[in-house]
C-alpha distance (Angstrom), angle and dihedral (degrees) to the residues before:
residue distance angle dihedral
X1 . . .
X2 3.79 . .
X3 3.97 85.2 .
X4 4.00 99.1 49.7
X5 4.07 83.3 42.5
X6 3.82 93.7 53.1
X7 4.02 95.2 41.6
X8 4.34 83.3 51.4
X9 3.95 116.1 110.4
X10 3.69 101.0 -150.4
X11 3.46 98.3 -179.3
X12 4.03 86.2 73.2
X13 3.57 96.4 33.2
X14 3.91 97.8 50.5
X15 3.60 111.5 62.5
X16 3.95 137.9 153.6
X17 3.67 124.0 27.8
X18 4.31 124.1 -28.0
X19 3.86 83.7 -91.0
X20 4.01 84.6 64.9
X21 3.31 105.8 33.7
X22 3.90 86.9 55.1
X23 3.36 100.8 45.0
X24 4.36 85.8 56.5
X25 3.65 95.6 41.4
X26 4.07 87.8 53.3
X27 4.05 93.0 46.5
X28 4.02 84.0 47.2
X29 3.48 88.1 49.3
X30 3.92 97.0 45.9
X31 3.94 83.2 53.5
X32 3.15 92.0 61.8
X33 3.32 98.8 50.4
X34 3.61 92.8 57.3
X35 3.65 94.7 48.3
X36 3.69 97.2 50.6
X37 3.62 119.6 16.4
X38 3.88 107.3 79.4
X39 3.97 116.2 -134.1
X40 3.99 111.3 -114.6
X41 3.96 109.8 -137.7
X42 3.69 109.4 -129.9
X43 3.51 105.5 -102.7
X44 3.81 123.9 -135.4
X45 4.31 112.8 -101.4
X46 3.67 111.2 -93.1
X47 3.47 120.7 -139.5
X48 3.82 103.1 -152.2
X49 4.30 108.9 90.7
X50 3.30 110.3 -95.8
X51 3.93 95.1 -125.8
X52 4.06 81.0 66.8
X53 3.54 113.5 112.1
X54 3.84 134.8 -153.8
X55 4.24 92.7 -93.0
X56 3.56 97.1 36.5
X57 3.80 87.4 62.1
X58 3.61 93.9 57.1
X59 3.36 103.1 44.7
X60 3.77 86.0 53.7
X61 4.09 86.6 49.0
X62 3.63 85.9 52.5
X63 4.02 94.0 53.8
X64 3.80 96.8 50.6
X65 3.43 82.6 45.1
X66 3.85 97.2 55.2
X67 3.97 84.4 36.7
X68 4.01 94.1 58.3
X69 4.07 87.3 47.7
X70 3.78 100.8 51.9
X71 3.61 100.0 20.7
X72 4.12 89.5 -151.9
X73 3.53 126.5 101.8
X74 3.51 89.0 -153.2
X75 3.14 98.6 67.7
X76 3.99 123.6 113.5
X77 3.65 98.9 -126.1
X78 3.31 95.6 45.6
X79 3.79 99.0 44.2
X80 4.16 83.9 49.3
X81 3.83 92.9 59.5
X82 3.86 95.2 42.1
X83 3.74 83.4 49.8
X84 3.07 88.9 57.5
X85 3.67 106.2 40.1
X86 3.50 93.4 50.5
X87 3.68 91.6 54.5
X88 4.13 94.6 50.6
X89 4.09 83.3 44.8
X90 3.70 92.3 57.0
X91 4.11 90.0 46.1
X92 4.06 101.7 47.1
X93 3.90 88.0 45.0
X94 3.84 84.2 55.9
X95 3.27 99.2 41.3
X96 3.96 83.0 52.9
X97 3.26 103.9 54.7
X98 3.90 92.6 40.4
X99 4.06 81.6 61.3
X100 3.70 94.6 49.1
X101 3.88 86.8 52.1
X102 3.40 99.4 42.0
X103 4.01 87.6 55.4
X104 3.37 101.7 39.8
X105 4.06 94.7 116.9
X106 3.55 89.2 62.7
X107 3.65 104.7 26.7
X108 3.57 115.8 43.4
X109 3.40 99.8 148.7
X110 3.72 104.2 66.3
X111 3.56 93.9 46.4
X112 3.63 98.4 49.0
X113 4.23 83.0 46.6
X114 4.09 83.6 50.3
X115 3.83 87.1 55.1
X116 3.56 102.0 40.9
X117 4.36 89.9 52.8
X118 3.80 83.3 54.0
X119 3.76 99.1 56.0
X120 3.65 120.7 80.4
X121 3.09 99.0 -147.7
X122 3.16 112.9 101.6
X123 4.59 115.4 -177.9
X124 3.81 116.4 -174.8
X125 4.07 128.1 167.3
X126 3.58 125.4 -97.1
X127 2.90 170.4 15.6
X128 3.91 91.1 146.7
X129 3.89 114.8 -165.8
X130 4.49 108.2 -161.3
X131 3.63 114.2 165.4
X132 3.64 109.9 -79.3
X133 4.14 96.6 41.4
X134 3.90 153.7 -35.5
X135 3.85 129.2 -79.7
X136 3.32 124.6 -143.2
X137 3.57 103.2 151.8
X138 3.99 112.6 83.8
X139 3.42 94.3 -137.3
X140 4.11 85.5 62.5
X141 4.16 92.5 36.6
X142 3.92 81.2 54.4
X143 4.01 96.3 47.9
X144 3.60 94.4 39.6
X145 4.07 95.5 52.5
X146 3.84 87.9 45.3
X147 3.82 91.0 57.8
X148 3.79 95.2 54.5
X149 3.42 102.7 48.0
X150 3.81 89.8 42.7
X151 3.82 81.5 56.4
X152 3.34 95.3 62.1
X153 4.09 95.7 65.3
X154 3.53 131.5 96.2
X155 3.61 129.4 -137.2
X156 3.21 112.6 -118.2
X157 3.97 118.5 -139.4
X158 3.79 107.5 -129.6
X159 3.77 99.3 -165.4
X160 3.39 90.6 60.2
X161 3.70 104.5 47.5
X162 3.92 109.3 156.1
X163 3.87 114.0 -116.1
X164 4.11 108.5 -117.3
X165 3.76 117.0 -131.4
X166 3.90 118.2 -124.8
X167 3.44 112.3 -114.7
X168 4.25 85.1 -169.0
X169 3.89 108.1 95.7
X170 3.78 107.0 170.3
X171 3.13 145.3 96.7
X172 4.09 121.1 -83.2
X173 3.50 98.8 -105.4
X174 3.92 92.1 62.1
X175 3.80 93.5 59.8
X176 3.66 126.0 119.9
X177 3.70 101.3 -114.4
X178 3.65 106.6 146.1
X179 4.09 124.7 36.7
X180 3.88 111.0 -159.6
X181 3.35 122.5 -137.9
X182 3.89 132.2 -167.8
X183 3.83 135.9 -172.6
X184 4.23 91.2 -112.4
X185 4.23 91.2 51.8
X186 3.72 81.2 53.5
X187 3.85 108.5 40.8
X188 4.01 80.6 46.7
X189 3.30 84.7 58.8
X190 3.81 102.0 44.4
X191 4.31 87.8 46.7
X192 3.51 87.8 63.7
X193 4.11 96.7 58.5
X194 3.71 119.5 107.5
X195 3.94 119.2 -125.7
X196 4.10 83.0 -156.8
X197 3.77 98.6 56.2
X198 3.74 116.6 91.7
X199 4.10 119.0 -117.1
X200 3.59 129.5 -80.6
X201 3.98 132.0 -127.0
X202 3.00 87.4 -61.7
X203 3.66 102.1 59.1
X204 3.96 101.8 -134.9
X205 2.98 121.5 125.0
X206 4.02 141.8 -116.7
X207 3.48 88.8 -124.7
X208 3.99 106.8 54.1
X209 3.86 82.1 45.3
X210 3.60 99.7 52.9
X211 4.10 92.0 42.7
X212 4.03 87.3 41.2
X213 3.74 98.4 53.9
X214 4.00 103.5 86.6
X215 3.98 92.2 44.2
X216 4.31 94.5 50.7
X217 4.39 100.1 27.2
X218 3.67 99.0 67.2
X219 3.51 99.7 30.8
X220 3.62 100.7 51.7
X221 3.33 117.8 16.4
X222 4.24 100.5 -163.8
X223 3.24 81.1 68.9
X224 3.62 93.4 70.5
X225 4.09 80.6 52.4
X226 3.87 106.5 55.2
X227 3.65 93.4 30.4
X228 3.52 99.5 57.9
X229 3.95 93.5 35.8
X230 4.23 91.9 50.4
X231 3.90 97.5 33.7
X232 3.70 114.3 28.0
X233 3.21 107.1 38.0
X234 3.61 93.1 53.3
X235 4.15 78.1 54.4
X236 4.09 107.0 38.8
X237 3.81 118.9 54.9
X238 3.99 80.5 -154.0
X239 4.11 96.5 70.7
X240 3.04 116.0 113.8
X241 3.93 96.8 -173.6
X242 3.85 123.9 96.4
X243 3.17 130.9 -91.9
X244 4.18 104.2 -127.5
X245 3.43 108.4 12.9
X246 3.52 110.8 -146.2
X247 4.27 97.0 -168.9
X248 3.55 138.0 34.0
X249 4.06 106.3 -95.9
């Protein structure tokens, strides 16, 4: 990806207005992504802990095994590889959760999923009782929490909208008409995406961004513009571009 990026002219791909040239550089992007990134086939739940590692398995293995030959619990052998499954239990669930700490700042997710298997709690939604019945069915729980909140809206009359005030009192050369740009406010902004946080609207992710950056940045520099303006802000509380930019800045 990083090659095909760097080989791109962008000056004849990107064309138009920063509504074009992001809707291109997202398709190009997409095509990418099917061309390189290999699909993962869902694989089928495994029942061992995820904390347990490659040894601990064995050992465990071993003291079924020993259990299903001497069928006593008593027995030396048997109490020996308990023993000593317990003990390498204990350590790779440690060692685990160490991990999970240790990573937090960059993956939040699995440790937050680590915490939420070990609680035993476990909240879920419905049944919901209205007036006329209960829901069980999600499909109805789904419906039926759609028409209250839609119940609390207004409708608004349109041919009476009220007429804003400006709260812009100078003359017209001291208007914002241009917002400037440059490569650094960008990459700033790029450094500060999360590989662990799940795509935006527009469905690229973190990732192919972050790995992108160095092969589009320097080359192109409205890239810089439309990709922080459509991506990060819609990522960074901190941006201070627009959302959908409807001119070229």
């Amino acid at each position: 990806m990083r090659q095909e990026l760097a080989a791109t002219d962008w000056s004849q791909i990107l064309q138009g207005d920063a509504n074009a040239q992001w809707t291109t550089f997202a398709a190009l992007i997409k095509k990418l992504e099917t061309d390189h990134i290999p699909l993962k086939k869902a694989a089928k739940r495994s029942k061992k802990a995820p904390w347990m590692s490659y040894k601990a398995v064995k050992l465990v293995d071993k003291k079924h095994q020993l259990y299903n030959k001497y069928k006593n619990k008593r027995h030396p052998a048997y109490v020996k590889a308990a023993r000593a499954a317990q003990t390498e239990m204990r350590r790779a669930k440690r060692s685990y959760e160490k991990k999970l700490a240790k990573n937090i700042d960059t993956d939040r997710k699995s440790f937050y999923a680590y915490v939420s298997t070990c609680s035993r709690a476990k909240p879920s939604v419905g049944p919901l009782v209205d007036d006329s019945n209960t829901q069980v069915q999600h499909n109805e729980m789904a419906e039926e929490f759609n028409r209250y909140f839609s119940s609390v809206f207004t409708t608004e009359d349109t041919a009476n909208i009220p007429v804003t005030k400006p709260l812009f009192h100078g003359c017209e050369q001291d208007r914002l008409l241009d917002i400037y740009i440059d490569e650094d406010m960008v990459r700033r902004k790029l450094d500060c995406l999360r590989t662990d946080k799940s795509p935006g609207a527009d469905n690229i992710s973190s990732r192919v961004l972050i790995g992108a950056r160095g092969n589009c940045l320097p080359t192109y520099p409205d890239y810089a513009l439309f990709a922080c303006i459509r991506h990060c802000s819609r990522r960074l509380e901190s941006c201070s571009c627009n959302t959908y930019p409807q001119e070229r800045y």
